[in-house]
C-alpha positions as CSV (number, residue, x, y, z in Angstrom):
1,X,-9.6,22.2,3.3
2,X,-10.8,20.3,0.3
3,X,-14.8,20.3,1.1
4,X,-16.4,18.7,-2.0
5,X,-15.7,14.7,-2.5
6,X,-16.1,15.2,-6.1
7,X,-13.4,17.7,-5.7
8,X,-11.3,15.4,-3.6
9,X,-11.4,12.8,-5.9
10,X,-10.3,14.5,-8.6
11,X,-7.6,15.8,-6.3
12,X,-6.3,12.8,-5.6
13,X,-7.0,11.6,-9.2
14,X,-4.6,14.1,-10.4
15,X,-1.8,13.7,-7.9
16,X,-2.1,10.0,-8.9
17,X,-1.6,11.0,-12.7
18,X,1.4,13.3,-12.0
19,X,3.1,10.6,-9.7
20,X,3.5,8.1,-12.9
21,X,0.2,5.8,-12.5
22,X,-2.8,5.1,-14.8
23,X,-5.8,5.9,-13.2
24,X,-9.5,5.2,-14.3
25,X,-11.9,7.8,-14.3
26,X,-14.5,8.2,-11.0
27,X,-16.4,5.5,-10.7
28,X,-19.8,7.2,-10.8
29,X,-22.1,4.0,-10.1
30,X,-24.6,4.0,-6.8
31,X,-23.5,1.2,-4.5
32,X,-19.8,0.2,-5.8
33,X,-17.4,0.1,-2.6
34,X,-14.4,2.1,-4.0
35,X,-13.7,5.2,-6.5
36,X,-10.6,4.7,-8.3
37,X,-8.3,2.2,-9.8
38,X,-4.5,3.2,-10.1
39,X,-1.2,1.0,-11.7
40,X,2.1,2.4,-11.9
41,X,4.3,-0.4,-12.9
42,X,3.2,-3.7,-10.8
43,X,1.9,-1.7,-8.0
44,X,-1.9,-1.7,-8.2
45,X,-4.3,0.3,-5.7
46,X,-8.0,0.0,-5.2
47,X,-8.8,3.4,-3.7
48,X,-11.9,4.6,-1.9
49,X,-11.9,8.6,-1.4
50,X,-14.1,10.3,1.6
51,X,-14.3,13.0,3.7
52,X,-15.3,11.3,6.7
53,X,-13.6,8.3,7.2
54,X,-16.2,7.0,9.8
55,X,-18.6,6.5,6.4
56,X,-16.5,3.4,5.6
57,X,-18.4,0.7,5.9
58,X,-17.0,-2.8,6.6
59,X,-18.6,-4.5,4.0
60,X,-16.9,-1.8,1.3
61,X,-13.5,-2.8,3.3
62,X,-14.4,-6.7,2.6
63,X,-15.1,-6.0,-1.1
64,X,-12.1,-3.9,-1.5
65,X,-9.8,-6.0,0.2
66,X,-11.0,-9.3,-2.1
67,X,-11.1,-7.5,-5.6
68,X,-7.3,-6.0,-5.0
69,X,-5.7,-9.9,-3.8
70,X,-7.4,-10.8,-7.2
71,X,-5.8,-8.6,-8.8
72,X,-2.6,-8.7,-7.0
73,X,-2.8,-5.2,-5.6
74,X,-3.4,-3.1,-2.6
75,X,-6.5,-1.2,-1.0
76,X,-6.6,1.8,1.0
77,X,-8.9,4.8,1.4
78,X,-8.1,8.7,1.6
79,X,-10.1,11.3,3.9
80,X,-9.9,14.6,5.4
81,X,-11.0,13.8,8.8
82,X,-12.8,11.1,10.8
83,X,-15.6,12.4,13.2
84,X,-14.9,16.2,13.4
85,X,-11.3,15.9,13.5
86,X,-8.8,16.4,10.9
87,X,-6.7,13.2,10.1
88,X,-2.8,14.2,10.7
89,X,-0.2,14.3,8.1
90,X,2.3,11.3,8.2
91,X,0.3,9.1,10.7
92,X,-1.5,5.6,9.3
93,X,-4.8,5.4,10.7
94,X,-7.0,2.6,9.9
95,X,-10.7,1.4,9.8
96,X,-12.2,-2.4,9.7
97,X,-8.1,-3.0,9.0
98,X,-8.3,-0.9,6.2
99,X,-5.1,1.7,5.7
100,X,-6.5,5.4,6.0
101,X,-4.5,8.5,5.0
102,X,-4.7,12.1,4.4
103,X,-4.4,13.8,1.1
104,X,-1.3,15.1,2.7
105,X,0.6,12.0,3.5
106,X,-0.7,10.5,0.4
107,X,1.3,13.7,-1.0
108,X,4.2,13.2,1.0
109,X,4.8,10.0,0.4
110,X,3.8,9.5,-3.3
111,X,5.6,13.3,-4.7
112,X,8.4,13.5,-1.9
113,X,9.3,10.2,-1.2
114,X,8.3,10.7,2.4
115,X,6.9,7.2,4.2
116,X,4.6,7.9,7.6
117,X,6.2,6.4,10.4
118,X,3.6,6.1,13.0
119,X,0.4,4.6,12.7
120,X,-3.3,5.2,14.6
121,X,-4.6,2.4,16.8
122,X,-6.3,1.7,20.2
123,X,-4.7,3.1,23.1
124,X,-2.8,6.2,21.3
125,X,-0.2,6.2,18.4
126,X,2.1,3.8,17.6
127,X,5.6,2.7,15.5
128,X,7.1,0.0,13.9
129,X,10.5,-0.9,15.4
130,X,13.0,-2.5,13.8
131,X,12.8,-6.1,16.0
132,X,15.9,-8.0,14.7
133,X,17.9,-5.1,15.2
134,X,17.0,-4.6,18.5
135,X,17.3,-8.1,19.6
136,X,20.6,-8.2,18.2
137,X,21.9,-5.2,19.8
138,X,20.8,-6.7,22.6
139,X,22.5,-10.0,22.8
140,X,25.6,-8.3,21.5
141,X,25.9,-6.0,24.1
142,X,24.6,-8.8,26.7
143,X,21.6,-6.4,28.0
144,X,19.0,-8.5,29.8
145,X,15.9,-8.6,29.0
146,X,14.7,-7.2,32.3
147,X,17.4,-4.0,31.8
148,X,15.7,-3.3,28.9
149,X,12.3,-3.8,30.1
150,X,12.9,-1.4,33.2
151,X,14.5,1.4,30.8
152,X,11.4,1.0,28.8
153,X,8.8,1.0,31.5
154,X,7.3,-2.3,30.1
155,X,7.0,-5.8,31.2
156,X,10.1,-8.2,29.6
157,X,7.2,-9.9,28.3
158,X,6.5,-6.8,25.8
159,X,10.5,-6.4,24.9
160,X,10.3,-10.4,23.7
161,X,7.0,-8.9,21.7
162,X,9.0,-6.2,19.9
163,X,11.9,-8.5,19.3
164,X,9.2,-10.5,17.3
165,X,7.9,-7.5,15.7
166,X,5.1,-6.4,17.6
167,X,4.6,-1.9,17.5
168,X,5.4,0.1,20.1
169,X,4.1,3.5,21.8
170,X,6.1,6.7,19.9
171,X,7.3,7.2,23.9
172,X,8.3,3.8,24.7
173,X,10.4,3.5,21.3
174,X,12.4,7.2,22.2
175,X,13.5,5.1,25.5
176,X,14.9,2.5,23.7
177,X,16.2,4.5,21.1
178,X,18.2,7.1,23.9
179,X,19.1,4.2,26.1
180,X,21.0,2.4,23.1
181,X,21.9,5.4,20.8
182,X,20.5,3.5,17.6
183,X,17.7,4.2,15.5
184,X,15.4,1.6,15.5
185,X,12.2,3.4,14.2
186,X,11.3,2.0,10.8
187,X,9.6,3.5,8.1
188,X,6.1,2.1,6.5
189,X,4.5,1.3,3.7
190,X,1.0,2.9,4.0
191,X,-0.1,0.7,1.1
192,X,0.7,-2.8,2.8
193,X,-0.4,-1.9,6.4
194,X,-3.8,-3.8,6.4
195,X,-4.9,-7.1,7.9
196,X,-5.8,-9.6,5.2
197,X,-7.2,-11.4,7.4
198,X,-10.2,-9.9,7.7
199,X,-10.6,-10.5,3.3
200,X,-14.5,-12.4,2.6
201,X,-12.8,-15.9,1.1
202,X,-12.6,-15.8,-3.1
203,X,-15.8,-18.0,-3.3
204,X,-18.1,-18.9,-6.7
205,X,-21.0,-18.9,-4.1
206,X,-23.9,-17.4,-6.9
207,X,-26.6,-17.3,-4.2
208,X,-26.9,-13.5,-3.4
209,X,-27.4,-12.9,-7.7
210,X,-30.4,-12.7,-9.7
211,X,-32.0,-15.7,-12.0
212,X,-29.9,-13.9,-14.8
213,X,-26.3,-13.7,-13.1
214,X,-26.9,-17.1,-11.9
215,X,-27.6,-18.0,-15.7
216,X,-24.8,-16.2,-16.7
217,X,-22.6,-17.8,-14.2
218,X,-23.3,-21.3,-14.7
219,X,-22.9,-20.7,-18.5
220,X,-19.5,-19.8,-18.3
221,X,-18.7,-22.7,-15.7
222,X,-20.3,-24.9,-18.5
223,X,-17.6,-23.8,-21.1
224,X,-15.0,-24.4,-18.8
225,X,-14.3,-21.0,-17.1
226,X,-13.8,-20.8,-13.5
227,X,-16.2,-17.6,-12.1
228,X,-15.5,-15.7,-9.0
229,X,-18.3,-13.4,-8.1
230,X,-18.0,-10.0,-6.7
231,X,-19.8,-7.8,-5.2
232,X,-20.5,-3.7,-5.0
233,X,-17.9,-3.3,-7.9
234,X,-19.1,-2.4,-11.9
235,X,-18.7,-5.9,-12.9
236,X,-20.0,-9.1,-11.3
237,X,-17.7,-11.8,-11.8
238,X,-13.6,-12.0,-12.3
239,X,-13.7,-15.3,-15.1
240,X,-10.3,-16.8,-15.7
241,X,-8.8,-20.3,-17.0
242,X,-4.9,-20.5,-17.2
243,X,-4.8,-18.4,-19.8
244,X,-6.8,-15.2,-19.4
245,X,-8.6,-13.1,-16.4
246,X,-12.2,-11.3,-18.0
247,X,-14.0,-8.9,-15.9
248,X,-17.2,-9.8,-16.8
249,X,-20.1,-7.1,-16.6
250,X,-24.0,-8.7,-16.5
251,X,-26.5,-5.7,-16.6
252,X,-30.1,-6.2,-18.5
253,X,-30.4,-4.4,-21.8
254,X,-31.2,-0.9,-21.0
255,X,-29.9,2.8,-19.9
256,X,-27.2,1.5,-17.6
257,X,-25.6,-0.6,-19.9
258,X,-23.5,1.9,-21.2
259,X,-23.2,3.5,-17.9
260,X,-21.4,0.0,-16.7
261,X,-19.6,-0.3,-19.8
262,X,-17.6,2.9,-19.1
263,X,-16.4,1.8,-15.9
264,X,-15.3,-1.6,-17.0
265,X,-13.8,-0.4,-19.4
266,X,-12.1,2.1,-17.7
267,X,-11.2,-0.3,-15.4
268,X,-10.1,-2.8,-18.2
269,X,-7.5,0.0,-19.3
270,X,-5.9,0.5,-16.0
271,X,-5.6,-3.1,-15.0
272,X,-4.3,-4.5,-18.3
273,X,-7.1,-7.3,-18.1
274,X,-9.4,-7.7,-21.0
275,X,-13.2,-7.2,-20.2
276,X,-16.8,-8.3,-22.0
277,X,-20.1,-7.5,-20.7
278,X,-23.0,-9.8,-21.2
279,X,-26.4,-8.8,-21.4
280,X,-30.3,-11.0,-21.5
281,X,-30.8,-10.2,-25.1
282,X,-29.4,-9.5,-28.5
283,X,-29.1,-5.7,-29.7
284,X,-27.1,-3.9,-32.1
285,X,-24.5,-2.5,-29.9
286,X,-21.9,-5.2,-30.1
287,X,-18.9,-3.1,-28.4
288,X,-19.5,0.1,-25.6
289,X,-16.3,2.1,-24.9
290,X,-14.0,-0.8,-26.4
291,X,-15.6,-3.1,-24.0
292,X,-17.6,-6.4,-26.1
293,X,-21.1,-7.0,-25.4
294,X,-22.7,-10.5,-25.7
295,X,-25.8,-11.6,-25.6
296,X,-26.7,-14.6,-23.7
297,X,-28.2,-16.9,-26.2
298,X,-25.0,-15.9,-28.4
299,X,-23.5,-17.3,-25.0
300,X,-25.3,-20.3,-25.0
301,X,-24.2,-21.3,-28.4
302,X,-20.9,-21.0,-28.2
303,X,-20.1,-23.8,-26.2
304,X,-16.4,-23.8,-25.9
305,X,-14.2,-20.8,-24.9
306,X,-12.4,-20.2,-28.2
307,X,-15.7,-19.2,-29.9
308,X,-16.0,-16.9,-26.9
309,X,-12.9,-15.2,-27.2
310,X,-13.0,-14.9,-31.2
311,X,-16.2,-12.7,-30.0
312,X,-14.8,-11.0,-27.9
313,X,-11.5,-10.2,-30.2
314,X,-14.2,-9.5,-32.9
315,X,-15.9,-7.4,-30.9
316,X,-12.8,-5.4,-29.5
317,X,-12.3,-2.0,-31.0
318,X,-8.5,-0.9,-31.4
């Protein structure tokens, strides 16, 4: 058993790597919700990495689950275990509607091709069924409801509920499976099982910042950009206009500016989005790790968004 999360990450890290995907490097900054960022062609995951699954917090599955619909991709986490037990290879389980896997099925199904079939939730272990097969199989064989229902062992209420794709207990689906000699098990997609409805709205609410993100913020709005904050993630704001999506990094002129501009532009890389990071005051550093730094009187000045961007190209290293 994998016992380190440093260890783990770069586990999973590598298997990531070796399955096609960029990936950016750890995320090594106190208070950010997840610990990797992977793309392999237009499939783009926001991954958190634990041992203990029960450390996921709701608020990390909120921030997760809002930064990857705004970049059009999925979120999940991996762990070993949740309380003292081992999480099972080729099961789904899940946390504040949040996807959880092993290392294993991550394996599985990312090197072999090998989807999990059943997933965790109250009441025992479940599967997906494959509900307009099973209704028509149904009405083609003219099997009632309530025959169905009685084979099953469950109410005819709960057949109409799988016919509209509802899961179904691993025991109850064998039944149905024996009684009418199909498969109707489906596999699933461990990355798209997740409730979006529990996503904090995409908001440009600036109240929970600082006097200098607020500044920052309204500056931007001023030249014309739309800004979506975000929160526990290396940059503060996603700021876009029809052409062009900047992660935007705010941090104070200081030791962890570089520290933030590795992650962004990390990040940056992976994500194929261009990044700048604006800080209170002027310095000499005009570009950390290929990722631009303004200052925010150089901000003030500009005005208008094509002097922002010839900064930012100026400022881009190749």
């Amino acid at each position: 058993m994998i016992r380190n999360r440093d260890k783990l990450i770069g586990n999973v890290r590598n298997l990531l790597s070796e399955c096609g995907f960029y990936v950016t490097d750890p995320i090594n900054l106190r208070g950010i919700s997840f610990d990797l960022i992977a793309r392999r062609d237009d499939q783009l995951l926001v991954l958190k990495v634990l041992q203990n699954a029960d450390a996921f917090s709701r608020e990390d599955a909120e921030q997760m689950r809002r930064l990857a619909n705004i970049l059009g991709g999925r979120a999940a986490v991996i762990a070993l275990r949740s309380s003292s037990k081992k999480l099972e290879e080729g099961i789904i389980y899940s946390r504040f509607g949040m996807p959880i896997l092993s290392f294993d099925t991550l394996e599985e199904y990312l090197k072999e091709g090998v989807p999990p079939f059943i997933f965790a939730a109250p009441g025992g272990l479940y599967v997906k069924i494959d509900s307009a097969l099973l209704k028509s199989i149904r009405q083609e064989r003219n099997i009632s409801l309530g025959t169905l229902a009685e084979i099953a062992g469950v109410s005819r209420k709960a057949i109409q509920m799988y016919e509209e794709g509802m899961g179904t207990m691993i025991e109850i689906a064998m039944r149905l499976e024996e009684f009418l000699n199909e498969p109707l098990v489906v596999p699933l997609n461990p990355f798209e099982y997740s409730d979006d409805s529990e996503a904090l709205p995409v908001t440009d609410d600036f109240e929970d910042f600082d006097v200098l993100h607020e500044e920052i913020f309204s500056l931007l709005k001023s030249i014309g950009y739309s800004v979506l904050p975000t929160a526990r993630c290396p940059f503060e704001a996603i700021t876009t206009d029809e052409k062009i999506m900047l992660l935007t990094g705010v941090e104070r002129y200081g030791p962890m500016l570089e520290k933030k501009a590795n992650a962004v532009s990390s990040i940056s890389k992976v994500v194929e989005k261009k990044a700048v990071i604006i800080t209170d005051k002027d310095a000499h550093v005009k570009c950390l790790k290929q990722t631009p730094v303004i200052a925010r009187d150089e901000l003030a000045h500009a005005k208008e968004k094509e002097k922002v961007l010839d900064l930012i190209k100026e400022r881009s290293e190749d």
